[in-house]
N, C-alpha and C positions, 0 to 999 in steps of 0.2 A: 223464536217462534212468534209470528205474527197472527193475531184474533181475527175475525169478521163477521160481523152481524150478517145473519142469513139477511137479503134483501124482502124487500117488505113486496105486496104486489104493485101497489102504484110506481116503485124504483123498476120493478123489470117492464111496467108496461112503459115507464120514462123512456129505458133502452129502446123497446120495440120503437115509439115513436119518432126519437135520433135516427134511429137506423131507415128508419122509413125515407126521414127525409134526406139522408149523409145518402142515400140510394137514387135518389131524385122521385122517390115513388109520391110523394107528397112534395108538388111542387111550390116556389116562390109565390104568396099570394094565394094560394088555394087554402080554404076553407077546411079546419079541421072537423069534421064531424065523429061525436064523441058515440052517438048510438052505433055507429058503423065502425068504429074502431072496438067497442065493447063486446059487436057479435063477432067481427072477425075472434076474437080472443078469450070468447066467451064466458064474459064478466059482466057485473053492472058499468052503469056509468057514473058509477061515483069513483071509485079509485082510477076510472079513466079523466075525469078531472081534477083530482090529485094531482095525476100525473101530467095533464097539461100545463096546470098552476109551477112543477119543477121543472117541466123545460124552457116555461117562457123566463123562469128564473135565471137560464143559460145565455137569453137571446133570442135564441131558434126561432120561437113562438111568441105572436103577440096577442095575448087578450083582447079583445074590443069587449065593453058594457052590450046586451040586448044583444050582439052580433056572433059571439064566440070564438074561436081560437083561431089565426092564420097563421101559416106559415111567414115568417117575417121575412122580406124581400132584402135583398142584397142591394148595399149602394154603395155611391162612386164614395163617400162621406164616410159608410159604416168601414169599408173598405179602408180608408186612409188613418181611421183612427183607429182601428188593428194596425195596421203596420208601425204608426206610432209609437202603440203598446211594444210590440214587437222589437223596434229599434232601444227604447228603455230599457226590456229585458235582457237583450241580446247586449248591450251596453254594460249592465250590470254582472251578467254572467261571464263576460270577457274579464272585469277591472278583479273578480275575485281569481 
């Protein structure tokens, strides 16, 4: 039997915000705004920046100081050191 902590709200608005962008709704470089994601879902904006503070914890999202939350862009560089990871792992899960 496996447990699970019901999820908190900032963890489901985390989802909504992945999903936002894994949709392309929230594109590369666009500006997260937290008021607008708050009425969409109609919450304050504090567990909506929770919940940006956990995704940019993924990557997804990057903080800026004064500027607030962007969508973090895709490079040739972020790109190549996944696959990196990728080949490690993929390495690893072969030799077991």
């Amino acid at each position: 039997m496996e447990l699970s902590l019901p999820k908190t709200l900032s963890d489901q608005i985390s989802e909504y915000i992945v999903d936002k962008i894994v949709r392309m709704e929230l594109e590369p470089g666009e500006r997260i705004l937290e008021q607008r994601i708050a009425d969409e879902l109609g919450v304050s904006r504090a567990p909506v920046r929770e919940a940006l503070r956990n995704v940019a914890r993924t990557g997804l999202v990057e903080m800026v100081p004064r500027c607030g939350a962007h969508v973090r862009r895709i490079t040739q560089k972020s790109i190549e050191g996944l696959c990196d990871v990728f080949i490690l792992l993929f390495g690893h899960v072969v030799r077991r």
